[in-house]
C-alpha positions in Angstrom: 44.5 150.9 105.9 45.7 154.4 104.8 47.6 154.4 101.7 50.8 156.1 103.0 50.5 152.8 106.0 50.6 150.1 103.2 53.9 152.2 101.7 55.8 152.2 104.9 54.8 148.5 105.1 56.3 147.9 102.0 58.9 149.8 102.7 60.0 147.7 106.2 59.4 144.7 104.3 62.1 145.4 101.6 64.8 146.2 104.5 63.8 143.4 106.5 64.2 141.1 103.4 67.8 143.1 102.5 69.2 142.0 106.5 68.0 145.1 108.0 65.3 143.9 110.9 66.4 146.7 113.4 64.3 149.1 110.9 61.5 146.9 111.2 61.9 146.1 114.9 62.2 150.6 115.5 58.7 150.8 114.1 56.6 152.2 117.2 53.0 150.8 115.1 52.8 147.7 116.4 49.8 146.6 113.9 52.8 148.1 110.8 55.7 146.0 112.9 53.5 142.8 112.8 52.0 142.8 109.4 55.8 143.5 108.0 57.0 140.9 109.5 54.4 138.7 108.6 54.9 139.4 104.9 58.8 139.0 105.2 57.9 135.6 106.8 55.7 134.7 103.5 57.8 136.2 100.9 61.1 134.1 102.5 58.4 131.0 102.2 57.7 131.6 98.3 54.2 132.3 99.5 54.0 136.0 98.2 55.7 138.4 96.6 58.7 140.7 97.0 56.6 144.3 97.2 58.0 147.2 94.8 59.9 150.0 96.8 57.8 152.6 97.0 58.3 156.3 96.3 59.0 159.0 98.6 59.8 156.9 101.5 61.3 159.1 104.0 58.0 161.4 103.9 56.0 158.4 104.3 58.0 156.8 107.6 57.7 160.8 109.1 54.5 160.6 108.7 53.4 157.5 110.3 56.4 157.3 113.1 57.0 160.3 116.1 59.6 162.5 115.3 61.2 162.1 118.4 61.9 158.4 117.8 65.2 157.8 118.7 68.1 156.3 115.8 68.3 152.1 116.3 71.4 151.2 118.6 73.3 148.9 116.8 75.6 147.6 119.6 73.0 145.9 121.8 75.8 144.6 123.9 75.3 146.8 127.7 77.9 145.0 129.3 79.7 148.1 130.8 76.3 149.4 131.7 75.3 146.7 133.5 78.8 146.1 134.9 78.4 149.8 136.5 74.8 149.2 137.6 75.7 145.7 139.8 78.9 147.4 141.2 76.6 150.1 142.5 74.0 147.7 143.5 76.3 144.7 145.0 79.7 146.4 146.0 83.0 145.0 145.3 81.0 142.0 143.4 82.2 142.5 139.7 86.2 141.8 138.4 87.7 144.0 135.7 86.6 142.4 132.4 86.6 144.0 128.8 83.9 142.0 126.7 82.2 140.4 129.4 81.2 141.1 133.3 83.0 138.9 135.5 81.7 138.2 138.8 82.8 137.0 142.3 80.3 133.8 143.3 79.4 134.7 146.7 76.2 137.2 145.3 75.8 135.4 142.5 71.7 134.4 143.3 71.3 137.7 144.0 72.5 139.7 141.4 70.6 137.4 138.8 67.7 137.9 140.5 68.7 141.6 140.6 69.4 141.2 136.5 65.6 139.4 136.1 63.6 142.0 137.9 65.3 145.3 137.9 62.7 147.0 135.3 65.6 148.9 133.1 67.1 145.6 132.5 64.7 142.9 132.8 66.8 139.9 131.8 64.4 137.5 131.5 65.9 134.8 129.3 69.3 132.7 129.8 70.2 131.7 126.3 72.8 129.6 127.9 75.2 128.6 130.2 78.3 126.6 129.8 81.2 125.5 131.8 84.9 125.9 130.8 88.3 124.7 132.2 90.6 127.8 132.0 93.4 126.2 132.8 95.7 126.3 135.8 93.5 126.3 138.7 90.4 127.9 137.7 87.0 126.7 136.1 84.8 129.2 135.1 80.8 129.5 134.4 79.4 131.6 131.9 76.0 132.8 131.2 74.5 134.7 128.2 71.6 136.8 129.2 69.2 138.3 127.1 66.1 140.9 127.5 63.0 140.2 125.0 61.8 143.3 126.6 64.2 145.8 125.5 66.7 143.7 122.9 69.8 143.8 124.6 72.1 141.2 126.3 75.1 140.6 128.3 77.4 137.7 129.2 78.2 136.9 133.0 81.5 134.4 133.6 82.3 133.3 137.6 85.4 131.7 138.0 86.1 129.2 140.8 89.0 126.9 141.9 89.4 123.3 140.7 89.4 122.4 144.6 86.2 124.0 145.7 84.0 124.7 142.5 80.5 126.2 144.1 78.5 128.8 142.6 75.1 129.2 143.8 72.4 127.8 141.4 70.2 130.1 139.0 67.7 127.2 138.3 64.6 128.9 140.3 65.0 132.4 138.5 65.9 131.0 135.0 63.8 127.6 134.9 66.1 126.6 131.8 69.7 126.5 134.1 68.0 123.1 135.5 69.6 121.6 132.5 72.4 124.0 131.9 73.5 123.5 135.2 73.7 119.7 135.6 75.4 119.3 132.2 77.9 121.6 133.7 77.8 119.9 136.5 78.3 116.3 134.8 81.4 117.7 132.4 83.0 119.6 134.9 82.3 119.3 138.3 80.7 122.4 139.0 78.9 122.5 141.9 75.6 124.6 142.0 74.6 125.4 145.1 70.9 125.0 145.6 69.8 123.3 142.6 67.1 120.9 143.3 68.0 118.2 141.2 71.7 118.1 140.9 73.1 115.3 139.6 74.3 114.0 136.0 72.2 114.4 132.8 74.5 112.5 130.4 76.8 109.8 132.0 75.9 107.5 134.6 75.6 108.5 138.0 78.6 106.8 139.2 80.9 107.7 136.5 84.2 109.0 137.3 85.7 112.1 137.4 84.6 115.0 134.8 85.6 114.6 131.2 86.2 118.5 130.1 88.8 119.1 132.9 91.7 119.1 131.1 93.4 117.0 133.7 90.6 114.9 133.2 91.7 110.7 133.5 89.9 107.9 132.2 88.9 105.3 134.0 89.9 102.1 132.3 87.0 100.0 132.8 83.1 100.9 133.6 81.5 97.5 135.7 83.6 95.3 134.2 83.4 96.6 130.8 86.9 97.7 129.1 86.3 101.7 128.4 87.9 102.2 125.0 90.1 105.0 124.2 89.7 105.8 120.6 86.2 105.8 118.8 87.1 103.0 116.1 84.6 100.8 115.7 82.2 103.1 117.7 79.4 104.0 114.4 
């Protein structure tokens, strides 16, 4: 390995170790990328040494990495530009929203599978989904996407009434929603349409009712057995 490669090296591992891993991560040579982050990894173990800083950086990193590499994006939140994108590809699907897309249900399967495959996004991961009572007479499903591809990510939220809670299921294009969706399901009462195994994951199946509404009820007893209503005596 050239000399001028071991500096720049050196030189990613020291910002990667000081919180900056969007230097590292910008580094084109992916042979440089990998053996800096490998060296971060053993120095934050104990099992090597912090390199010196070496001299005359900035003619080092010109040398090894294209001028025309672009400056890191900090902000890899794209919500707006994804907002714009699905309201050109799916019409009238998307609600005003500031720090988030918010979607109608209906197209819901689509435009993820849209989000997964459309090469300029590629949102291949779900990081998670949740289910929230907003009050009044709306629950609302939200979903944080990511792209390992390109580093960026976006959250989705649907909003449905209390009285008819259906979104369509995500489970077949994001394998991890099977889980996602049936805790959901279980706390709040979301129905996912076309799941393949909907049903509760952490009460009973014939429980009552969902716990996280917030109009939510107890039921006093469970098969004969008083439900208690404080968690005294519970540990």
């Amino acid at each position: 390995m050239t000399d001028s490669k071991e500096k720049l090296i050196a030189e990613l591992v020291n910002k990667g170790l000081d919180g900056d891993m969007d230097a590292v991560n910008a580094c084109e040579d992916r042979m440089i990328r990998a053996k800096a982050k490998a060296m971060i990894v053993k120095v934050g173990k104990g099992t090597a040494e912090r390199p010196p800083l070496p001299e005359a950086v900035s003619s080092v990193v010109s040398e090894v990495l294209p001028k025309e590499t672009a400056p890191v994006e900090v902000n890899k939140n794209v919500n707006q530009k994804v907002k714009d994108m699905v309201e050109n590809e799916f019409p009238g699907s998307t609600i005003d929203g500031d720090d988030f897309i918010q979607l109608y249900p209906q197209k819901w399967f689509e435009i993820a599978s849209w989000l997964r495959k459309e090469e300029s996004l590629f949102f291949d991961s779900l990081q998670c989904q949740m289910g929230v009572d907003i009050g009044e007479e709306n629950l609302e499903s939200r979903y944080n996407l990511h792209s390992m591809k390109h580093d960026h990510y976006v959250e989705i939220r649907i909003a449905v009434s209390r009285s008819s809670p259906k979104i369509p299921s995500v489970e077949q294009i994001w394998r991890i929603a099977d889980w996602f969706e049936r805790e959901t399901y279980d706390m709040l009462g979301i129905e996912f349409v076309g799941h393949r195994d909907l049903r509760r994951i952490l009460l009973p199946d014939d429980w009552e009712g969902w716990p996280l509404r917030k109009d939510y009820q107890e039921q006093e007893t469970y098969h004969g057995i008083v439900v208690p209503k404080v968690k005294e005596g519970w540990e």
